[in-house]
PQR file with spaces between the fields and no chain letter, atoms N, CA, C, O and H, PARSE charges and radii, in Angstrom:
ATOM       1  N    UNK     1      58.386  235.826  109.035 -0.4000 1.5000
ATOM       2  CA   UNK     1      57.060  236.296  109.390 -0.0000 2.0000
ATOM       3  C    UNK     1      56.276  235.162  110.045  0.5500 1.7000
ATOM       4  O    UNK     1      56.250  233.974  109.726 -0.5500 1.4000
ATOM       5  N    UNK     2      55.634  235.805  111.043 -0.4000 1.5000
ATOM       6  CA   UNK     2      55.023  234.652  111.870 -0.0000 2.0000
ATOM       7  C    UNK     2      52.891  234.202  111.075  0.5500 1.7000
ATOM       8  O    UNK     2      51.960  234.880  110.641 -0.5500 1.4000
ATOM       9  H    UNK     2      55.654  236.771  111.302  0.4000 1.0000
ATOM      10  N    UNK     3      53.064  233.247  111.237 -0.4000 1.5000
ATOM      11  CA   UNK     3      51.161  232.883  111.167 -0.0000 2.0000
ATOM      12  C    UNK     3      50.518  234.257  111.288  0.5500 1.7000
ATOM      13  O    UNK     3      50.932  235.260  111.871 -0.5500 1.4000
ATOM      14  H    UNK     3      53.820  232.696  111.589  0.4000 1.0000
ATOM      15  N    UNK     4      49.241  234.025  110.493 -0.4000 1.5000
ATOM      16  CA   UNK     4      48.508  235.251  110.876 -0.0000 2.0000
ATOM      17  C    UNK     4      46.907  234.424  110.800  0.5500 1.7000
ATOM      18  O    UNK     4      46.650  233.423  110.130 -0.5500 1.4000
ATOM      19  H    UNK     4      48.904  233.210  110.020  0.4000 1.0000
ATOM      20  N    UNK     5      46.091  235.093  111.587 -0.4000 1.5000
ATOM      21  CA   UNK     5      44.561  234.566  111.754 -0.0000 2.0000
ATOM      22  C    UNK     5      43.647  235.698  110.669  0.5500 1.7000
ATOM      23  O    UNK     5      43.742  236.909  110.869 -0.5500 1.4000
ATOM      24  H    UNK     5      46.300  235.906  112.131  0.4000 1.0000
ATOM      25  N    UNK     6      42.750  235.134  109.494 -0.4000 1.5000
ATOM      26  CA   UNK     6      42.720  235.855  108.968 -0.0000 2.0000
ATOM      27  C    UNK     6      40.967  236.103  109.225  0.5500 1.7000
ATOM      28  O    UNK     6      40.498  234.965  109.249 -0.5500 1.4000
ATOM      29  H    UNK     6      42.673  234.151  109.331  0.4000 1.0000
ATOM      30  N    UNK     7      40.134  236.848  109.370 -0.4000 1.5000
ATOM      31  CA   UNK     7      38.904  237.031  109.665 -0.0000 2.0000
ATOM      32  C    UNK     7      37.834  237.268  108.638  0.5500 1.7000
ATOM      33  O    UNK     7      38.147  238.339  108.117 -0.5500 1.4000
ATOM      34  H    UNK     7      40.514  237.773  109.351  0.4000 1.0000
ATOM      35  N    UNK     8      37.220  237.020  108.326 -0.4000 1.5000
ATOM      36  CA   UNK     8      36.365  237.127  106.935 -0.0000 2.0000
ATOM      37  C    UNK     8      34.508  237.142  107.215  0.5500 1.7000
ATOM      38  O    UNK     8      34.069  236.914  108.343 -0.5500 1.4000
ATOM      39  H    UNK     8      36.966  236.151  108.750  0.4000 1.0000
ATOM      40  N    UNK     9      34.047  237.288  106.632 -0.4000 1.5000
ATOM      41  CA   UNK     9      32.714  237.093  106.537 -0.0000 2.0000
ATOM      42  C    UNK     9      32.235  236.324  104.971  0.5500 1.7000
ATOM      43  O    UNK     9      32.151  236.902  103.887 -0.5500 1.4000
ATOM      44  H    UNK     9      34.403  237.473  105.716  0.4000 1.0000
ATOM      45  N    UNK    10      32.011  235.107  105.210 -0.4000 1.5000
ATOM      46  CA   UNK    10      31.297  234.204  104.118 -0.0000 2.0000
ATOM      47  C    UNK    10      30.525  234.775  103.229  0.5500 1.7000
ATOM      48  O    UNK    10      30.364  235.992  103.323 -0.5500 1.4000
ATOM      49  H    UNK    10      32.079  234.637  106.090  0.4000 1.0000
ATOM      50  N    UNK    11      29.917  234.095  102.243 -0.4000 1.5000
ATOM      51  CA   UNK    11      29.033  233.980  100.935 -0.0000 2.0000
ATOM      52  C    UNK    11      27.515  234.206  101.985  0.5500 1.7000
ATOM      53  O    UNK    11      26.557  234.846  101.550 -0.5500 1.4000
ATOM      54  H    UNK    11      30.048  233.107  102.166  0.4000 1.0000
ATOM      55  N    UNK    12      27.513  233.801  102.883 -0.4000 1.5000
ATOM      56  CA   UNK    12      25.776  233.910  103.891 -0.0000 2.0000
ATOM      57  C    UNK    12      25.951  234.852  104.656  0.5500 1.7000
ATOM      58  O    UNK    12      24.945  235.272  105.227 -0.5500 1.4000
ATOM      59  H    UNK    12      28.291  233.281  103.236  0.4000 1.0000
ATOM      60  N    UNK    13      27.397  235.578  104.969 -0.4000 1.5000
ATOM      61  CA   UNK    13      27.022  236.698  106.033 -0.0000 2.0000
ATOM      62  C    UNK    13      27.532  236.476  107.250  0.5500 1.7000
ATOM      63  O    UNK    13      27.611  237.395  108.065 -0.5500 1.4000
ATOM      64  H    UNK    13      28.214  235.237  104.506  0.4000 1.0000
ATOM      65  N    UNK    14      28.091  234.770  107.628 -0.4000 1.5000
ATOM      66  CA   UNK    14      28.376  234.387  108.752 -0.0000 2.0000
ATOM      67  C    UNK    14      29.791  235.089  108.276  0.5500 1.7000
ATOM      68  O    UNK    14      30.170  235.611  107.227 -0.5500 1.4000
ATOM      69  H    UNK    14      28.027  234.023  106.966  0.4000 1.0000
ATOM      70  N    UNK    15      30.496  234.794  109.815 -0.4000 1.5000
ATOM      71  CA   UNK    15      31.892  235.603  110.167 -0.0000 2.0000
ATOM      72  C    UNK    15      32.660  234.057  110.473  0.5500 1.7000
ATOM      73  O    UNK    15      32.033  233.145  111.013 -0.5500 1.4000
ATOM      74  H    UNK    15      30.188  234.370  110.667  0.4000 1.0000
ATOM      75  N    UNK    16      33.941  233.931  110.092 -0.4000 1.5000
ATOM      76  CA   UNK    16      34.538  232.546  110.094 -0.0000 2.0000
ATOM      77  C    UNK    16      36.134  233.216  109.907  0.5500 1.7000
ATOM      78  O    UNK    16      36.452  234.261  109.340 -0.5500 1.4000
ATOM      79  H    UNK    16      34.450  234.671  109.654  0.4000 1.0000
ATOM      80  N    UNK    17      36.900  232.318  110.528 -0.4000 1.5000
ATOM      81  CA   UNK    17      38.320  232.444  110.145 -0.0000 2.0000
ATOM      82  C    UNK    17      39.288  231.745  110.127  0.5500 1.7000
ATOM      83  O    UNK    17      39.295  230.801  110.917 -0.5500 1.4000
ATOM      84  H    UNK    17      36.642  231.469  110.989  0.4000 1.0000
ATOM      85  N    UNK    18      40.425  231.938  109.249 -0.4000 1.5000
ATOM      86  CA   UNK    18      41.036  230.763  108.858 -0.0000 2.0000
ATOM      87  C    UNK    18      42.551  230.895  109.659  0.5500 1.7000
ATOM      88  O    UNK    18      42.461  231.928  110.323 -0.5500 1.4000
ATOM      89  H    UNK    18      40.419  232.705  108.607  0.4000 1.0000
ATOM      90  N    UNK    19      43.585  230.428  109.823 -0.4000 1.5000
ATOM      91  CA   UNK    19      44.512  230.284  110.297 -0.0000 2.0000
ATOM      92  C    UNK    19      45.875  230.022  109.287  0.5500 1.7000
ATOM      93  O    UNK    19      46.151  228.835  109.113 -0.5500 1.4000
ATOM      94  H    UNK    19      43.658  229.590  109.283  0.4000 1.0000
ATOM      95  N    UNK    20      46.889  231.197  108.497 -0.4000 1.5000
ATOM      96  CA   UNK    20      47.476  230.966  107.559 -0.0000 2.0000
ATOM      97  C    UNK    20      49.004  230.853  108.104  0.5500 1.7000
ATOM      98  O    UNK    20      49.419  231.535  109.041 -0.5500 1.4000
ATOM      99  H    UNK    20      46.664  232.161  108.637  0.4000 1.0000
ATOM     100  N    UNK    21      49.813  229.866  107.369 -0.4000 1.5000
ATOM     101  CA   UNK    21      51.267  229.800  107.954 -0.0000 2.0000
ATOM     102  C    UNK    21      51.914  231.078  107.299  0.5500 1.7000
ATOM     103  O    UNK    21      51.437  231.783  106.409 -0.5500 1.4000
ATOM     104  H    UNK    21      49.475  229.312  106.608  0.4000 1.0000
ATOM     105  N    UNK    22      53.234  231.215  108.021 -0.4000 1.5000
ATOM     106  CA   UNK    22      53.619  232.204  107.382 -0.0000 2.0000
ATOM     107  C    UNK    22      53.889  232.087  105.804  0.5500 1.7000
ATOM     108  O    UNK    22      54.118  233.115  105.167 -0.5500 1.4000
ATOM     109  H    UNK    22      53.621  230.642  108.743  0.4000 1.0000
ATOM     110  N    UNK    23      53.857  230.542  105.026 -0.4000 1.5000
ATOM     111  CA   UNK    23      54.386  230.802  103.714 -0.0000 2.0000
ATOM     112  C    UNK    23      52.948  231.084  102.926  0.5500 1.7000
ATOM     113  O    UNK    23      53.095  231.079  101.704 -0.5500 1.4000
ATOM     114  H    UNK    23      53.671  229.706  105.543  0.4000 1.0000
ATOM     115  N    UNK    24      51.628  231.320  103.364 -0.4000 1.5000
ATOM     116  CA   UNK    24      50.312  231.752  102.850 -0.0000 2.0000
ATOM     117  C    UNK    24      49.522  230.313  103.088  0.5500 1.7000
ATOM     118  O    UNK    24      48.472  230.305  102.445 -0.5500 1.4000
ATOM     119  H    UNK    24      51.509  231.324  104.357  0.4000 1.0000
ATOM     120  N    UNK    25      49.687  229.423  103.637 -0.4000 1.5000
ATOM     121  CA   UNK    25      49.096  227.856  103.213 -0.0000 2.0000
ATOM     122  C    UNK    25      48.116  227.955  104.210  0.5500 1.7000
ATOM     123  O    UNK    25      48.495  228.244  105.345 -0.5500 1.4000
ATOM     124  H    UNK    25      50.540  229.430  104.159  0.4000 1.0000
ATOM     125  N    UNK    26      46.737  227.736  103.958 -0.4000 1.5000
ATOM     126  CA   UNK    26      45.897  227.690  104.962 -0.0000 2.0000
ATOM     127  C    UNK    26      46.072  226.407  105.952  0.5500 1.7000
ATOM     128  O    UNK    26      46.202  225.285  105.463 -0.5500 1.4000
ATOM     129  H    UNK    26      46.429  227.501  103.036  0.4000 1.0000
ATOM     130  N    UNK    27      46.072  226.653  107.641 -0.4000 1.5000
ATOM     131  CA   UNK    27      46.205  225.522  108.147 -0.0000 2.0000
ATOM     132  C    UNK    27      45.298  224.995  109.403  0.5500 1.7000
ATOM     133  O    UNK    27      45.504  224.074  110.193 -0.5500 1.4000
ATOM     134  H    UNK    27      45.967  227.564  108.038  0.4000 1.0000
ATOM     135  N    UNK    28      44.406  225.762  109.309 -0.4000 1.5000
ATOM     136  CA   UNK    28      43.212  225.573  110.609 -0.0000 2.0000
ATOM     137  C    UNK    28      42.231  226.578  109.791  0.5500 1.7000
ATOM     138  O    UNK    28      42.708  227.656  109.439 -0.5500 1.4000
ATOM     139  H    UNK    28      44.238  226.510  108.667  0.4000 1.0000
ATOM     140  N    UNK    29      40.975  226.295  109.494 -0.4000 1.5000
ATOM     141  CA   UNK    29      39.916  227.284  109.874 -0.0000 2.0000
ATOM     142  C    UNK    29      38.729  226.879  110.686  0.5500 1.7000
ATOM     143  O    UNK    29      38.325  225.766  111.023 -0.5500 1.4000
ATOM     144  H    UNK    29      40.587  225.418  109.780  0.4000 1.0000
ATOM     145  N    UNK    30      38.213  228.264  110.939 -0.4000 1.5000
ATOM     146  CA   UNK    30      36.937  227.860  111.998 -0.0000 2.0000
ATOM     147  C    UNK    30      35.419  227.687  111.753  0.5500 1.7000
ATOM     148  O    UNK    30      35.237  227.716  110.536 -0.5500 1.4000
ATOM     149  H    UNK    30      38.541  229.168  110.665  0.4000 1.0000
ATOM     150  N    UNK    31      34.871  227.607  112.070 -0.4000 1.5000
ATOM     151  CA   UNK    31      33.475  227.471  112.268 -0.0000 2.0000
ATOM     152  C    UNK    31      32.811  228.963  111.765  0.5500 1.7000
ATOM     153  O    UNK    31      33.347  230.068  111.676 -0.5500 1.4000
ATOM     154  H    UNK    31      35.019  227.583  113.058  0.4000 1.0000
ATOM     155  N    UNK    32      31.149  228.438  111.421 -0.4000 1.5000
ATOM     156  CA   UNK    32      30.340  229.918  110.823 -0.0000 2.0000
ATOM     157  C    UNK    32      29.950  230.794  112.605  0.5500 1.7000
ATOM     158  O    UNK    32      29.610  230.439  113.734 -0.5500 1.4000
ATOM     159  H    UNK    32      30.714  227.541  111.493  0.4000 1.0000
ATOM     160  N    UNK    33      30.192  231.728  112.067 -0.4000 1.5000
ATOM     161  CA   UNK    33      29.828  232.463  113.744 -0.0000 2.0000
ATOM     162  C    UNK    33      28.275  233.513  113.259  0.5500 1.7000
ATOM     163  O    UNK    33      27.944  233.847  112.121 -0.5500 1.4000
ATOM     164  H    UNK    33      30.468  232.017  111.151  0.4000 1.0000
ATOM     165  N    UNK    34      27.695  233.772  114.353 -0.4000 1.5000
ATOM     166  CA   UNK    34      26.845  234.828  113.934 -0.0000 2.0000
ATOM     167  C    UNK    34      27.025  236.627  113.240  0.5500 1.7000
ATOM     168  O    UNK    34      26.567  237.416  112.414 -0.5500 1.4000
ATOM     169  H    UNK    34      27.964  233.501  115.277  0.4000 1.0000
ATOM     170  N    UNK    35      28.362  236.400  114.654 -0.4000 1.5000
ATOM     171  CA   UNK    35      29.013  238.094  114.903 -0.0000 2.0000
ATOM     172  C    UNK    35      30.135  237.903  114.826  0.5500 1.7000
ATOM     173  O    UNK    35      30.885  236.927  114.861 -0.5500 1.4000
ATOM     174  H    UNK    35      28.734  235.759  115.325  0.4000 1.0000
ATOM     175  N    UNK    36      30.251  239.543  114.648 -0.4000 1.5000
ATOM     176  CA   UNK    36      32.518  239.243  114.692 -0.0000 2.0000
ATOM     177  C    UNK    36      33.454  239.110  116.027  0.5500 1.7000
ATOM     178  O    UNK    36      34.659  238.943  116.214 -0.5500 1.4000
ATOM     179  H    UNK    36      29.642  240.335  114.619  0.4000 1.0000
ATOM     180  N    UNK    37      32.125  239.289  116.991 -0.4000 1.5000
ATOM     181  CA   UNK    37      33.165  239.101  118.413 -0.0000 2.0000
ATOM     182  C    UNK    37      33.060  237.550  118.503  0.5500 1.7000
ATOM     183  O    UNK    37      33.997  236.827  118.843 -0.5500 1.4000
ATOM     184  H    UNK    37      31.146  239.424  116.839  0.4000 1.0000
ATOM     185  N    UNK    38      32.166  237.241  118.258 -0.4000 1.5000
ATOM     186  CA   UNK    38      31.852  235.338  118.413 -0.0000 2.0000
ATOM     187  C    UNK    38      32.910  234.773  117.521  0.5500 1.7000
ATOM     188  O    UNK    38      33.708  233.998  118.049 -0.5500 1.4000
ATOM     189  H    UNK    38      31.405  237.828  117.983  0.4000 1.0000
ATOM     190  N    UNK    39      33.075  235.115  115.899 -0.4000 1.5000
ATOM     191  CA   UNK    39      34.430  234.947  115.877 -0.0000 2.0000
ATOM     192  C    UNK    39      35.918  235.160  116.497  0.5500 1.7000
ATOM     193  O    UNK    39      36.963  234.514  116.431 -0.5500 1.4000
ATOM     194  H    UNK    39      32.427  235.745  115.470  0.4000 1.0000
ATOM     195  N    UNK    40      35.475  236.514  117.207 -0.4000 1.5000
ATOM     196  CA   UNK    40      37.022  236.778  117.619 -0.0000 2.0000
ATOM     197  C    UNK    40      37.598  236.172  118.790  0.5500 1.7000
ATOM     198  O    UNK    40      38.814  236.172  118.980 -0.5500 1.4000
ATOM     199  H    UNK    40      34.626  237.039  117.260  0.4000 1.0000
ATOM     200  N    UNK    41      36.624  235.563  119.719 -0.4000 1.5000
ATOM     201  CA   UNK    41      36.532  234.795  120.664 -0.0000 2.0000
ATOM     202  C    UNK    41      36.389  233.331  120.181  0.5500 1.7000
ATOM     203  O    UNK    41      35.514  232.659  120.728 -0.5500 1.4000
ATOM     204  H    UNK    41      35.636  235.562  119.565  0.4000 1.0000
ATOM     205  N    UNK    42      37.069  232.821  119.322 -0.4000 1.5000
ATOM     206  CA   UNK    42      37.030  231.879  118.478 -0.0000 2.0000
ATOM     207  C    UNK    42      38.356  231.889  118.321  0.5500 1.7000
ATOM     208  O    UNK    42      38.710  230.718  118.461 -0.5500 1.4000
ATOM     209  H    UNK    42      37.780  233.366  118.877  0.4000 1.0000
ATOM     210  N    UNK    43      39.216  232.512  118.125 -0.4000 1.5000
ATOM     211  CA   UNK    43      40.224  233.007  117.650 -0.0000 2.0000
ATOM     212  C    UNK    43      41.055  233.249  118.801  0.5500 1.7000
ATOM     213  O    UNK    43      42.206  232.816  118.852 -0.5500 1.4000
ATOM     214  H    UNK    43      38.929  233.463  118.012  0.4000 1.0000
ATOM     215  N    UNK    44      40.483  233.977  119.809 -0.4000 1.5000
ATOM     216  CA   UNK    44      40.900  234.371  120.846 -0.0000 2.0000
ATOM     217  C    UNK    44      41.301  232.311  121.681  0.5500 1.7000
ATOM     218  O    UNK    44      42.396  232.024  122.164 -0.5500 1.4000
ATOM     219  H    UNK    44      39.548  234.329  119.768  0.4000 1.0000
ATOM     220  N    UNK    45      40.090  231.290  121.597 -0.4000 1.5000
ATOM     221  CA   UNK    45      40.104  230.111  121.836 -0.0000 2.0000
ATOM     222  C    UNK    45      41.582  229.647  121.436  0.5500 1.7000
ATOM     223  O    UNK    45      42.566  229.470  122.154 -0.5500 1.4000
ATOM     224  H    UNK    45      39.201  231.524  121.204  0.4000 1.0000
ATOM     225  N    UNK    46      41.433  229.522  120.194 -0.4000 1.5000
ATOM     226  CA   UNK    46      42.769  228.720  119.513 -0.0000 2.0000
ATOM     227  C    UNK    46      43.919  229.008  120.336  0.5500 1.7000
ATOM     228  O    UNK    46      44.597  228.246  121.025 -0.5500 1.4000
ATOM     229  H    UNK    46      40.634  229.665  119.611  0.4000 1.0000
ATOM     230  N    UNK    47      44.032  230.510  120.094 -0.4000 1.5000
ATOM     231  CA   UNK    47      45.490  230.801  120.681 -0.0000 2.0000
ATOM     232  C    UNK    47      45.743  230.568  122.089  0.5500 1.7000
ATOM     233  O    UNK    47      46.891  230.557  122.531 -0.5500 1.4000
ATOM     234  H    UNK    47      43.481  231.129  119.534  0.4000 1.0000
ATOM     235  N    UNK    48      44.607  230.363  122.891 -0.4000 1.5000
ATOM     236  CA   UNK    48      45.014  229.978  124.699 -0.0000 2.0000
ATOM     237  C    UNK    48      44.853  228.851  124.485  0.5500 1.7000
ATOM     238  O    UNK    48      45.684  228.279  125.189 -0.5500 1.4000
ATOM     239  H    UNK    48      43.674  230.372  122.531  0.4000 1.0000
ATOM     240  N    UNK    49      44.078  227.849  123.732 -0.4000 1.5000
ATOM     241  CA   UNK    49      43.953  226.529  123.954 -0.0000 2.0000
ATOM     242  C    UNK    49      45.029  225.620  123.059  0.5500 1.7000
ATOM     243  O    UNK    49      45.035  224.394  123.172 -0.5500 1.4000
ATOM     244  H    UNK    49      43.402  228.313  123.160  0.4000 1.0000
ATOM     245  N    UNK    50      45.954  226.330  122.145 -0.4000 1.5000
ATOM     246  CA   UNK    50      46.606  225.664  121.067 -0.0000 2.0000
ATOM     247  C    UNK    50      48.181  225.304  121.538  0.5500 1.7000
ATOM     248  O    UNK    50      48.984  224.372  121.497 -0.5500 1.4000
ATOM     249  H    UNK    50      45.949  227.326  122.053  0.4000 1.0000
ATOM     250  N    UNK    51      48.078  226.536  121.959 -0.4000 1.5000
ATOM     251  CA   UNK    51      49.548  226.867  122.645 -0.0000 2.0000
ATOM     252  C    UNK    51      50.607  225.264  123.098  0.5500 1.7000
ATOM     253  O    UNK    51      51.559  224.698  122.560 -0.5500 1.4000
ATOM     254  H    UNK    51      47.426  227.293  121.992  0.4000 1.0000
ATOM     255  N    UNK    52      49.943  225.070  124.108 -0.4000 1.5000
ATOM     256  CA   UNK    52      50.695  224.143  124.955 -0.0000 2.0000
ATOM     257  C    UNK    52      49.829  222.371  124.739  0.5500 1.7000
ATOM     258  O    UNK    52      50.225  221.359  125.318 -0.5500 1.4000
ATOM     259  H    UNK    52      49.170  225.530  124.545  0.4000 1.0000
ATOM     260  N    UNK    53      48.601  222.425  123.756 -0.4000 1.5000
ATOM     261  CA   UNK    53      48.330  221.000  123.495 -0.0000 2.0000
ATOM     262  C    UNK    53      48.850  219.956  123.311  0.5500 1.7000
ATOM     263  O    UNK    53      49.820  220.159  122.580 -0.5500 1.4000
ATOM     264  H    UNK    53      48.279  223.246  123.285  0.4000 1.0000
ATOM     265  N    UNK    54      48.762  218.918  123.561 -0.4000 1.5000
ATOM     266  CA   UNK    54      49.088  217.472  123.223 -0.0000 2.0000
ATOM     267  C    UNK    54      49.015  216.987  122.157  0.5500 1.7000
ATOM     268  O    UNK    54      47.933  217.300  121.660 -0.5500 1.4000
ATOM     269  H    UNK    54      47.975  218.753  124.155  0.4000 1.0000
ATOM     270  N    UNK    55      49.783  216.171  121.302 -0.4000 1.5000
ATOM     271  CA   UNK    55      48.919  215.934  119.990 -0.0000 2.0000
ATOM     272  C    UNK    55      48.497  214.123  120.774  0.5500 1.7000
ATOM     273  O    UNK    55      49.274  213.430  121.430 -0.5500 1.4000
ATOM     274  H    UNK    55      50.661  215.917  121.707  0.4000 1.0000
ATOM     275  N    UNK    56      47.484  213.896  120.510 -0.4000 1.5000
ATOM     276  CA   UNK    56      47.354  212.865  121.146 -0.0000 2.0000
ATOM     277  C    UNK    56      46.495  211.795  119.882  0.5500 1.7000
ATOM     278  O    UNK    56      45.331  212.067  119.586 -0.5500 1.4000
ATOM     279  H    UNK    56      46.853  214.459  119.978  0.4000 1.0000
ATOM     280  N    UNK    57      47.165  210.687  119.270 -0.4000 1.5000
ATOM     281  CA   UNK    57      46.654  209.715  118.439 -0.0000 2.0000
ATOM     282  C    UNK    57      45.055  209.136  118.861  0.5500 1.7000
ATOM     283  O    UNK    57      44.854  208.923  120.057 -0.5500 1.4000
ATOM     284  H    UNK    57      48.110  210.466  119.510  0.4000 1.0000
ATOM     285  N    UNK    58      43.870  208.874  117.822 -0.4000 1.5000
ATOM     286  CA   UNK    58      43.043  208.339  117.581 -0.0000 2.0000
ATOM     287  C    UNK    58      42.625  207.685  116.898  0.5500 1.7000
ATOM     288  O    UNK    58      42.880  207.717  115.694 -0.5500 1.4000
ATOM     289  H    UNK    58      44.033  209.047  116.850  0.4000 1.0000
ATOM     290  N    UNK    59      41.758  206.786  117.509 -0.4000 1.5000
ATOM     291  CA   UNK    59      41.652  205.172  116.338 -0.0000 2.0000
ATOM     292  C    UNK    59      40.281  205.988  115.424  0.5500 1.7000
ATOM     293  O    UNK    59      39.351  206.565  115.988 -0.5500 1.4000
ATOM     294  H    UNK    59      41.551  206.760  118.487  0.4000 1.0000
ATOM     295  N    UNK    60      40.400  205.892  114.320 -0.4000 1.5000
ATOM     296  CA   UNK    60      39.369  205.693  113.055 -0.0000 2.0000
ATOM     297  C    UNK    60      39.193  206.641  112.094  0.5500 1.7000
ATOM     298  O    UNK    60      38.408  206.442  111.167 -0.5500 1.4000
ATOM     299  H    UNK    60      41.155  205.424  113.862  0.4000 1.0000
């Protein structure tokens, strides 16, 4: 079974989501959003921008 993006709405109402491997382990989540498309376009981000990234080292 592959990753799944899981979508939620917080303790305040904001909309946020987390990113689970397939064995359940949380491994990315996101930011508080207002709405659920602002999350889903959040989501929608990761997966075009994650894809083909660099991992690229930083000092500190």
């Amino acid at each position: 079974m592959a990753g799944k993006f899981e979508l939620y709405k917080d303790k305040a109402g904001k909309y946020r989501f987390r990113l689970k491997a397939s064995n359940g382990q949380v491994i990315a989540t996101g930011e508080a959003y207002e709405s659920k498309a602002a999350a889903e376009n959040g989501i929608k981000s990761v997966q075009t921008n994650a894809a083909g990234a660099p991992t690229v080292e930083v000092d500190g």
